[in-house]
C-alpha positions as CSV (number, residue, x, y, z in Angstrom):
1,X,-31.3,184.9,-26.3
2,X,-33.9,182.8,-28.3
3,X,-33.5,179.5,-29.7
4,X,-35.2,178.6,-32.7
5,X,-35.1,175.7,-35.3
6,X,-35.1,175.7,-39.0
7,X,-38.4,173.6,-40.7
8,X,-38.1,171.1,-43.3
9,X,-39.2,174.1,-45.7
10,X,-36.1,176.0,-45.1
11,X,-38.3,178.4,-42.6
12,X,-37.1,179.9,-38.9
13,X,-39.4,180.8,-36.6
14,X,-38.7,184.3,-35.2
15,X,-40.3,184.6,-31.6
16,X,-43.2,186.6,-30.6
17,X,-41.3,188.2,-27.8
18,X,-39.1,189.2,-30.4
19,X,-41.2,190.1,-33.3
20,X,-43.3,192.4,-30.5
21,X,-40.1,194.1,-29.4
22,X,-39.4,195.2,-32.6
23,X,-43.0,196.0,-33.7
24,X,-42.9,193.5,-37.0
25,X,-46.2,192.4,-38.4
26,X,-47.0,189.8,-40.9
27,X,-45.8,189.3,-44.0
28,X,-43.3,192.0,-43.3
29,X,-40.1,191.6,-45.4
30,X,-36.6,191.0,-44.5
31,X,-33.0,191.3,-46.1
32,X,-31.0,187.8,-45.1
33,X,-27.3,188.6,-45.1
34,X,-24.0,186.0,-44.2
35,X,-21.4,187.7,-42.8
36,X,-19.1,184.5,-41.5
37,X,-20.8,182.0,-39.7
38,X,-23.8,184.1,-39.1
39,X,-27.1,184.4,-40.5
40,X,-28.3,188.6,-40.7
41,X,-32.1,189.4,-40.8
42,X,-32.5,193.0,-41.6
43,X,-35.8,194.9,-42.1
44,X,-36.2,195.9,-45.6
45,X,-37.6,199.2,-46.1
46,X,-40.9,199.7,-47.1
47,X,-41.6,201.0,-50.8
48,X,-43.7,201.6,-53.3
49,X,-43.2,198.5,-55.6
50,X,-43.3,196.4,-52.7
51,X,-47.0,197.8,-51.5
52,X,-48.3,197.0,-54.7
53,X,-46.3,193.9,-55.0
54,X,-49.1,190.9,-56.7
55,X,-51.3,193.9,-58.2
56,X,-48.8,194.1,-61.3
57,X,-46.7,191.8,-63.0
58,X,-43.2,193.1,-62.6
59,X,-40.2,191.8,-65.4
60,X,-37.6,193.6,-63.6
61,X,-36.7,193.7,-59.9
62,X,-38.2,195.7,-57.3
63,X,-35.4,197.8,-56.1
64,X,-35.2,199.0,-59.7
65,X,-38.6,199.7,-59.9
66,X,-38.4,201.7,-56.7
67,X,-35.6,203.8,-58.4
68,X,-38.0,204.3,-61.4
69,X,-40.4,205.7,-59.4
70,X,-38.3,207.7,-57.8
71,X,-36.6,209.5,-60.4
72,X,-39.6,210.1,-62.0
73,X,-41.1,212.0,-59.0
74,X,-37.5,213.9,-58.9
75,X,-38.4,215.1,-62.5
76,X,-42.3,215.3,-61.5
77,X,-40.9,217.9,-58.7
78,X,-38.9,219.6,-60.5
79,X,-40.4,220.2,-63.5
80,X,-43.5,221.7,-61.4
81,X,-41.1,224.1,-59.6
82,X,-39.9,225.4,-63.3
83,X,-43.2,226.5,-63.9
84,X,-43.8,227.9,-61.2
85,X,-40.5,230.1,-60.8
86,X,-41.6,231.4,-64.7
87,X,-44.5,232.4,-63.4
């Protein structure tokens, strides 16, 4: 068990035992869930809109972005594999 203490900023420390255990690296993102009395760091997925995240200026969230780009690489696919079954 690690101790830790909240900053004046609102951030917690996450030790480097800890962070190497679980192989995070820098500016890594988490999920932060409350479930009761507890605080839940998750690790969030990697994706697409989040690599290019300060390249583009984004009006909508991420996570529907990431759908976006998704579905549109589902139609990509499978419009490729129309073609070339009528070939």
């Amino acid at each position: 068990m690690a101790l830790s203490k909240i900053d004046k900023t609102g951030r917690v420390y996450i030790p480097g035992d800890l962070r190497e255990a679980l192989g995070m690296s820098p500016n890594e993102v988490l999920e932060v869930n409350v479930e009761g009395e507890r605080i839940i760091l998750e690790r969030k997925k990697s994706s697409v809109a989040m690599k290019g995240r300060g390249l583009f200026k984004l009006k909508r969230r991420v996570e529907d972005v990431d759908v976006e780009i998704r579905e549109g690489s589902l139609k990509t696919v499978a419009r490729e594999l129309r073609e070339i079954r009528r070939r």
